[in-house]
N, C-alpha and C positions, 0 to 999 in steps of 0.2 A: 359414339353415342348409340343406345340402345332403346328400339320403342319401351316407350314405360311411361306408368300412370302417373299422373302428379295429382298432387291436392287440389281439389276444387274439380275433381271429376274432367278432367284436360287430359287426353289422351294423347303426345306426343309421340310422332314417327319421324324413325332416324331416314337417309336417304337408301338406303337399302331394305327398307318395309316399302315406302313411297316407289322404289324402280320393281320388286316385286307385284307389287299392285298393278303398276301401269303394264306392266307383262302380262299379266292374269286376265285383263282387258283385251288386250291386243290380240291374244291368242283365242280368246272368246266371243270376239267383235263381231262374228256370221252366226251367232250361237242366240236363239231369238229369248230363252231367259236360263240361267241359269240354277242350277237345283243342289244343294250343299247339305252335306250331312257328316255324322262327328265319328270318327273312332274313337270307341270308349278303351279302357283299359286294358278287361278283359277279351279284348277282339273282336267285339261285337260293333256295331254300326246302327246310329241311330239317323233316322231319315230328317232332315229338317221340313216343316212347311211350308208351303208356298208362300206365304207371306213375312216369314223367318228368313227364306234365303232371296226375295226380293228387297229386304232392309239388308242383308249382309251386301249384296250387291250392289245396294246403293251407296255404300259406304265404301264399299272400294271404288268404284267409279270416282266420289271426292276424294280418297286416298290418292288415287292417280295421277289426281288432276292437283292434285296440292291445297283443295279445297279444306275446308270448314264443316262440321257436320255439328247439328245440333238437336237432343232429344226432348222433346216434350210431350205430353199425351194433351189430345183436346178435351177441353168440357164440353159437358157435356148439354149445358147452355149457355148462351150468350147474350150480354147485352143489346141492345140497338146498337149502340155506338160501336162495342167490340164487333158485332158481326159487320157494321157496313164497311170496317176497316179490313175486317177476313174478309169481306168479297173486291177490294179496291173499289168503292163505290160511296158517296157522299150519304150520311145517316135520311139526309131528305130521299135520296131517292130511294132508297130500303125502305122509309115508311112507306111511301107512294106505291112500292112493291107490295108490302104488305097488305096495304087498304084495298090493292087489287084483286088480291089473294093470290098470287106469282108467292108469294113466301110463305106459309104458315109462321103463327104467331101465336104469343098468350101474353096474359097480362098477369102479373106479378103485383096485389096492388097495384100504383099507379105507375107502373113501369114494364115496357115490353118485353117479351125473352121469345128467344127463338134457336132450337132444338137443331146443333150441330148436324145429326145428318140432314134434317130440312139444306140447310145451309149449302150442304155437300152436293146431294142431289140437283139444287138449283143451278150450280157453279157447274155440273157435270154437263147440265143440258144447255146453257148458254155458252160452255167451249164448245159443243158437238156443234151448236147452233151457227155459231160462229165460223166453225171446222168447214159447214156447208156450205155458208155464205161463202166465203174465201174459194174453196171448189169451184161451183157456181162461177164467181170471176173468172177464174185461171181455165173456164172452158168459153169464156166468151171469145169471138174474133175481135183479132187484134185491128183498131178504128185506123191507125196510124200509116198500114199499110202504102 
C-alpha cells in the first residue's frame, strides 16, 4: 500500500510514510521548531511560513504518532452555547463572564455572539494564568517533610 488520497478528503498513510515521519521527529526532537520549504521545478526554493511549516509540523508529529488530523477554519463568531463549549466551560458560567466583562460580547437581536479571537485571547490568559498558579505550587516547601 501506498499513501493516497481517498474520497471524502481521508488522507491515508501506508507504514513507510508513518516510520518516515516518526524518523523526521526523532532526528529533530532538540530542534525547538522546525522551518520547511519546497523545491519547485525549475530549482528554485520557495521558503514556507512560519505558520505554514508550524501546521506541516504538526501534522507529522500525528503522522508519527499514528494519530488523527482534522482541518477546519474557525468562525469567525460564536454562539453562547458554541463558545462556552470552545472554552470547556458551562454557557452559565460564560454569561456570568460576560456580565463581568472577563469576555466581550454583542448582541445579535436577542441573542449573544462573541468574536473568535475575544475567545482566544481569553483562553490564552486563563492557561498563562493557570501556567502560574501551578508554578507558584511546585515552588512551595514541601509540608510532608
Amino acid at each position: 500500500m501506498t499513501s493516497l488520497l481517498l474520497a471524502g478528503n481521508d488522507l491515508v498513510i501506508d507504514d513507510v510514510s508513518h516510520a518516515e515521519a516518526e524518523l523526521l521527529i526523532e532526528k529533530t526532537k532538540d530542534v525547538k521548531r522546525l522551518v520547511f520549504s519546497v523545491d519547485l521545478e525549475d530549482g528554485s526554493h520557495l521558503a514556507l511560513s512560519d505558520t505554514v511549516s508550524s501546521l506541516l509540523e504538526a501534522v507529522l508529529q500525528v503522522a508519527a504518532q499514528g494519530g488523527r488530523v482534522t482541518f477546519t477554519t474557525l468562525p469567525q463568531e460564536l454562539t453562547s452555547a458554541a463558545a462556552a463549549s470552545w472554552l470547556g466551560i458551562s454557557r452559565p458560567t460564560l454569561m456570568k463572564l460576560v456580565h463581568e466583562n472577563k469576555i466581550p460580547a454583542h448582541k445579535t437581536g436577542t441573542h449573544t455572539r462573541l468574536k473568535m479571537r475575544d475567545l482566544i485571547a481569553f483562553k490564552e490568559e486563563r492557561n498563562a494564568k493557570q501556567k502560574a498558579a501551578f508554578a507558584a505550587l511546585r515552588r512551595l516547601p514541601n509540608s510532608q517533610g
